[in-house]
C-alpha positions as CSV (number, residue, x, y, z in Angstrom):
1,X,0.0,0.0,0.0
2,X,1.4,3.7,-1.2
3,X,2.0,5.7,2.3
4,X,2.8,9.4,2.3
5,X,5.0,10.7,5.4
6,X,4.9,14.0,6.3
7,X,8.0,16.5,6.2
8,X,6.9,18.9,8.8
9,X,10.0,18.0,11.3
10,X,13.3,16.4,10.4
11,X,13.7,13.9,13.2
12,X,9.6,13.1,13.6
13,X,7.3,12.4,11.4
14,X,3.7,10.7,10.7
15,X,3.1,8.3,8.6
16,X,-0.6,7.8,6.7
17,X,-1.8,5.1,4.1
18,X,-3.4,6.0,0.9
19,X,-5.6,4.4,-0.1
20,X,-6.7,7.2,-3.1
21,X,-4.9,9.8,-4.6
22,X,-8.0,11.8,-5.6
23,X,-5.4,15.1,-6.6
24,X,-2.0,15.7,-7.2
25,X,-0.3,18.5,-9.3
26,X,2.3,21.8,-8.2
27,X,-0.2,24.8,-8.4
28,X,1.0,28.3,-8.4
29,X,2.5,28.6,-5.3
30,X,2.8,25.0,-3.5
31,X,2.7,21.4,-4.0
32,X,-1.3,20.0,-3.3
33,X,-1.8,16.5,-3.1
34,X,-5.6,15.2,-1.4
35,X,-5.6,11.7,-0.5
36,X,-7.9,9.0,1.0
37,X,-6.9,7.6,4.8
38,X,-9.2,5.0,6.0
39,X,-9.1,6.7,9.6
40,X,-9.1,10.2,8.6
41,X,-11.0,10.6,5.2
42,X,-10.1,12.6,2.8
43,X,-6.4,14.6,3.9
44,X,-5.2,17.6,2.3
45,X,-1.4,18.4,1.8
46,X,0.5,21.1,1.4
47,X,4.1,21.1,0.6
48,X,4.6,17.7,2.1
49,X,2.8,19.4,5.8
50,X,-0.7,17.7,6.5
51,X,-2.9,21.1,6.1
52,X,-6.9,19.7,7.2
53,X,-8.3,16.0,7.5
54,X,-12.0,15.6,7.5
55,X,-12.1,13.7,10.6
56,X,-10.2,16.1,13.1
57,X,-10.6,19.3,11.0
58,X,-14.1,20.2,12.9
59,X,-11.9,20.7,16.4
60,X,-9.6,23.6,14.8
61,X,-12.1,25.2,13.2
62,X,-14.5,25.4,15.5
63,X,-11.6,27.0,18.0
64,X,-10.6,29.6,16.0
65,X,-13.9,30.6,15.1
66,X,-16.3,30.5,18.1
67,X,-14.0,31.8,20.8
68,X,-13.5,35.1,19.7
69,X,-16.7,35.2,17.5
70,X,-18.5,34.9,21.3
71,X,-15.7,36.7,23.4
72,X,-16.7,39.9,21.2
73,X,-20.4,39.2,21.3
74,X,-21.6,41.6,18.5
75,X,-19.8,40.4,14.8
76,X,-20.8,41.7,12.0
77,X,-17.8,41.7,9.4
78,X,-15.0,39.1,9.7
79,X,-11.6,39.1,8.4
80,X,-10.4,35.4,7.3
81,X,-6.7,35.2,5.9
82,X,-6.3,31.7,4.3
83,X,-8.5,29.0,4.8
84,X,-8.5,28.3,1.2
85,X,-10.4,24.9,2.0
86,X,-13.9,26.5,3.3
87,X,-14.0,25.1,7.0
88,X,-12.7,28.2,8.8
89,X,-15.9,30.0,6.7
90,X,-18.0,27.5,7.1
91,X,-17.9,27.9,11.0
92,X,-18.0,31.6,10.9
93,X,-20.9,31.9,8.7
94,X,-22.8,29.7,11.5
95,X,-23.4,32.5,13.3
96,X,-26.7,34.3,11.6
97,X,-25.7,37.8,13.0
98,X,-22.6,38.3,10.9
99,X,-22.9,40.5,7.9
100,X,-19.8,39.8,5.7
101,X,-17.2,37.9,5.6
102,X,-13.8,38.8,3.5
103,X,-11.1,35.6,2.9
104,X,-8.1,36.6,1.4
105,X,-6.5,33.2,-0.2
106,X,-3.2,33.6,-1.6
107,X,-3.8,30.5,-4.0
108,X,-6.9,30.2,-5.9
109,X,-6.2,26.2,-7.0
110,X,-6.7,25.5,-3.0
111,X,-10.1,26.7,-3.3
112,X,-11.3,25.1,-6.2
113,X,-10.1,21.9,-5.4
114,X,-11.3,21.9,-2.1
115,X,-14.6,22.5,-3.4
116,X,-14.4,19.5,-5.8
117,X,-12.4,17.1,-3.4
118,X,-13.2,18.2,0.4
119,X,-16.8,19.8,-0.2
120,X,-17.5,18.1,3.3
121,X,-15.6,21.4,4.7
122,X,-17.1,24.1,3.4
123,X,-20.6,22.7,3.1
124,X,-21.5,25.1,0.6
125,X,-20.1,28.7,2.6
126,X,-18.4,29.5,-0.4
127,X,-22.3,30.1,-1.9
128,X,-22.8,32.0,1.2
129,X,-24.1,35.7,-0.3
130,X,-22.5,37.2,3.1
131,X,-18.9,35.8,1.6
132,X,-16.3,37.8,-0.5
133,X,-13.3,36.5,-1.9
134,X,-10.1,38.0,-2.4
135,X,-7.4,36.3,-4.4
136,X,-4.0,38.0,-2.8
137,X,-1.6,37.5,-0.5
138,X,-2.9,38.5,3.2
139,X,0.4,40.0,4.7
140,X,-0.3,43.1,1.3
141,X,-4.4,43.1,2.1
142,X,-4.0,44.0,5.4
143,X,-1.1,46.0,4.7
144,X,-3.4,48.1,2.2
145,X,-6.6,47.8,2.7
146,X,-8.8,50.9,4.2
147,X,-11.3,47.9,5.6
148,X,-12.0,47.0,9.3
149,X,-13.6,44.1,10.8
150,X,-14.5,43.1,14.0
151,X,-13.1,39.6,14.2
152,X,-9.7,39.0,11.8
153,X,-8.4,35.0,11.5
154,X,-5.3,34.1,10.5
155,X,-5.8,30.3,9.1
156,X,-2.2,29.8,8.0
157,X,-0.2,27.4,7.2
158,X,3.2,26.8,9.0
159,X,5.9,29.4,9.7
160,X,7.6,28.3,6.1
161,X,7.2,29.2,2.4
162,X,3.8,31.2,1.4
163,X,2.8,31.9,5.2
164,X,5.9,32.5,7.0
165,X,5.1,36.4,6.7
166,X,1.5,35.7,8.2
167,X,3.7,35.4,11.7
168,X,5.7,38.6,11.3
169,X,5.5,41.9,13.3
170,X,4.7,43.6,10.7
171,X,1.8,41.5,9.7
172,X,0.2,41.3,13.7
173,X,1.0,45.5,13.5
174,X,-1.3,46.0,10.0
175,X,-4.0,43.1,11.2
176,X,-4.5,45.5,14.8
177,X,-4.5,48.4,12.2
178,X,-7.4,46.5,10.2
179,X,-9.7,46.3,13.5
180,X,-12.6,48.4,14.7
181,X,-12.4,49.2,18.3
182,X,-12.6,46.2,20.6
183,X,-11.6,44.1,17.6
184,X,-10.0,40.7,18.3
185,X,-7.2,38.6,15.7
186,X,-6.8,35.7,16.4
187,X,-3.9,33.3,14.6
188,X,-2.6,29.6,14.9
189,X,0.7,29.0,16.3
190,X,1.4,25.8,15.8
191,X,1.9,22.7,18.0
192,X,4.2,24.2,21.0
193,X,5.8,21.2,21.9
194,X,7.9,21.3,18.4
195,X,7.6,24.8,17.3
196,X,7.8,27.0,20.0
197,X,9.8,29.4,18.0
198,X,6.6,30.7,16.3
199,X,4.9,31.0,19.8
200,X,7.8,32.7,21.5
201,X,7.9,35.3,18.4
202,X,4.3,35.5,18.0
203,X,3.8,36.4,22.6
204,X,6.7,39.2,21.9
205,X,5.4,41.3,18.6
206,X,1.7,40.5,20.4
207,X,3.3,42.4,23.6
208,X,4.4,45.7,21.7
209,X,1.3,45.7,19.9
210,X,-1.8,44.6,21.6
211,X,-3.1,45.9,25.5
212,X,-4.0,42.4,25.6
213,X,-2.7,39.4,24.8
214,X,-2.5,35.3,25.6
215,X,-3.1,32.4,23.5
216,X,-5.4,29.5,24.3
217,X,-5.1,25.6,23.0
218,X,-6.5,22.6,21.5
219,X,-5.3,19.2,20.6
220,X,-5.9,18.0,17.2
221,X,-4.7,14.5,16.6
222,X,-3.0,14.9,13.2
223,X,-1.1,18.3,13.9
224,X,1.3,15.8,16.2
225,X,3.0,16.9,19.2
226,X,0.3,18.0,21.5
227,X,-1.6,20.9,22.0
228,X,-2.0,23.3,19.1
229,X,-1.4,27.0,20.1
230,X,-4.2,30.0,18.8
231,X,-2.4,33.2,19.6
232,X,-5.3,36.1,21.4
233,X,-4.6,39.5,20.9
234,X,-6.8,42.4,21.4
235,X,-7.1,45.8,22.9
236,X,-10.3,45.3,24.9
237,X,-9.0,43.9,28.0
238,X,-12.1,42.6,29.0
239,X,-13.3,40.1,26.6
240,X,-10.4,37.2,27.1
241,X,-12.2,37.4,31.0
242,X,-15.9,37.1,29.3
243,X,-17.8,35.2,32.0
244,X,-19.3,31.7,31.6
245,X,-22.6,32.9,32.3
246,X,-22.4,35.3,29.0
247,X,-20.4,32.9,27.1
248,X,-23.2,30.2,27.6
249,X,-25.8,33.0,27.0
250,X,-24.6,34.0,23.6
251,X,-24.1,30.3,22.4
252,X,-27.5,29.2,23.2
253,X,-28.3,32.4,21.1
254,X,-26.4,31.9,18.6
255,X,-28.3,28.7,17.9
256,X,-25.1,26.7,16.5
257,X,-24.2,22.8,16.4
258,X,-20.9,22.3,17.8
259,X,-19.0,18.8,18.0
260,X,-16.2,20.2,20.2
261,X,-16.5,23.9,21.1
262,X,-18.6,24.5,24.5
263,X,-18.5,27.7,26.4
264,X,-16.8,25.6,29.5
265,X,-14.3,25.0,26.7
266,X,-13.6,28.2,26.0
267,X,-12.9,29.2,29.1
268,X,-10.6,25.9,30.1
269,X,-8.9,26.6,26.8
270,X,-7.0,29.9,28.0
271,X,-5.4,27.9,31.1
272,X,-1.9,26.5,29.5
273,X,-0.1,24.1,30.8
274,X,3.4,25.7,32.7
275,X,5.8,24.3,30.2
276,X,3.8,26.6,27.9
277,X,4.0,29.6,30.0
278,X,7.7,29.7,30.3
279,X,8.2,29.6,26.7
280,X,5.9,32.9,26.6
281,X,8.3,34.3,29.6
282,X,11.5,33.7,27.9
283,X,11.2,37.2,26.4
284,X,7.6,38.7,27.3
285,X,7.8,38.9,31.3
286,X,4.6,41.0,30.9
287,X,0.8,40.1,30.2
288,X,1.0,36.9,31.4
């Protein structure tokens, strides 16, 4: 049986069977490849780094979506950079009271593949009249644009080739440019047990920017290593300590079906574990 290993660390690695190759080909920017695991379902890879499976892909999306889409409590426009496969949209568009939402994909193959091979993701959000695309890369939109949104979500790939600018200063400076007062960004940071680099860069540019800052955590078995990392930043100081009360409040409102986000979750999420802490510490002694 063909098995695909991915590339992600040089001295780790998971290894997946395929048992369908339903795409392969170099698009304009990266090497795609969607594939058939008998645990996972379909699998979507990027330049050789497992991007989105369809059996875990619900616990990520869901986290990046509904914490600060309930933190902030009044959404209306929404500012998604990536998430060229439709689930980060598909989870933001679940909430009835949000007006627009803008994605800015740097590669336009992603898309339309993702609608032909993982329509399970998007579940038809890319119809959605309240979506916009823009084809670009997201490190120049925010740089330029004259837009602001209340919610903006970095969906990136890893810290390497197209989205290694998407973890920048520069780029957190322009996205907390891009936001209407009491606006939130939130990004992910990768699984901190092997990349603590990006979370460690990410805590010190979020400390020069942001009045408030943290970042909150998930595990999602096939981004190996342990917990995930989203990074929080914000200048409204009081919406990382929303109650649960109002948290559980505005869910019920909301009227969404979640499979792993709960408002007890949410709040659990922002306790990280010490190992964690000290590698936000080594530089940023502040905003703990």
């Amino acid at each position: 049986m063909k098995q695909f290993r991915e590339t992600l660390f040089d001295d780790y690695t998971q290894i997946f069977n395929v048992d369908k190759i339903y795409y392969e080909n170099k698009t304009e920017h990266q090497h795609l490849i969607i594939f058939h695991n008998a645990k996972f379902g379909r699998v979507m890879i990027l330049d050789g780094i497992v991007q989105t499976t369809e059996r875990d892909e619900f616990i990520y999306h869901e986290m990046l979506a509904h914490v600060p889409i309930l933190s902030h409590g009044s959404v209306k426009r929404v500012l998604i950079i990536g998430g060229g496969d439709g689930g980060m949209l598909r989870e933001v568009l679940r909430h009835r009271s949000i007006s627009e939402v803008v994605m800015v994909e740097i590669d336009a193959t992603v898309i339309d593949i993702s609608k032909k091979y993982l329509p399970n993701h998007a579940q038809g959000a890319f119809e959605d009249p309240r979506f916009r695309l823009v084809i670009s890369d997201g490190a120049q939109f925010v740089k330029e644009t004259r837009e602001t949104f209340d919610i903006v979500i970095t969906d990136s790939t890893d810290a390497i080739g197209p989205g290694k600018v998407l973890f920048s200063h520069a780029y957190y400076k322009n996205c907390q440019r891009c936001l209407k007062e009491g606006g939130i960004l939130v990004t992910q940071n990768g699984v901190v047990f092997f990349q603590s680099d990006e979370l460690r860069h990410s805590a010190e540019s979020f400390r020069r920017i942001f009045q408030d800052w943290h970042f909150y955590a998930a595990a999602i078995p096939t981004y190996i290593g342990g917990i995930m990392a989203f990074g929080w930043a914000t200048d409204n100081t009081a919406l990382r300590n929303m109650s649960l009360e109002t948290l559980e409040v505005r869910y019920k409102s909301a009227q969404i079906t979640t499979r792993y986000y709960t408002p007890s979750i949410h709040k659990a999420a922002f306790a990280l574990p010490q190992y964690v802490l000290d590698i936000i510490e080594k530089k940023c002694k502040k905003n703990r």
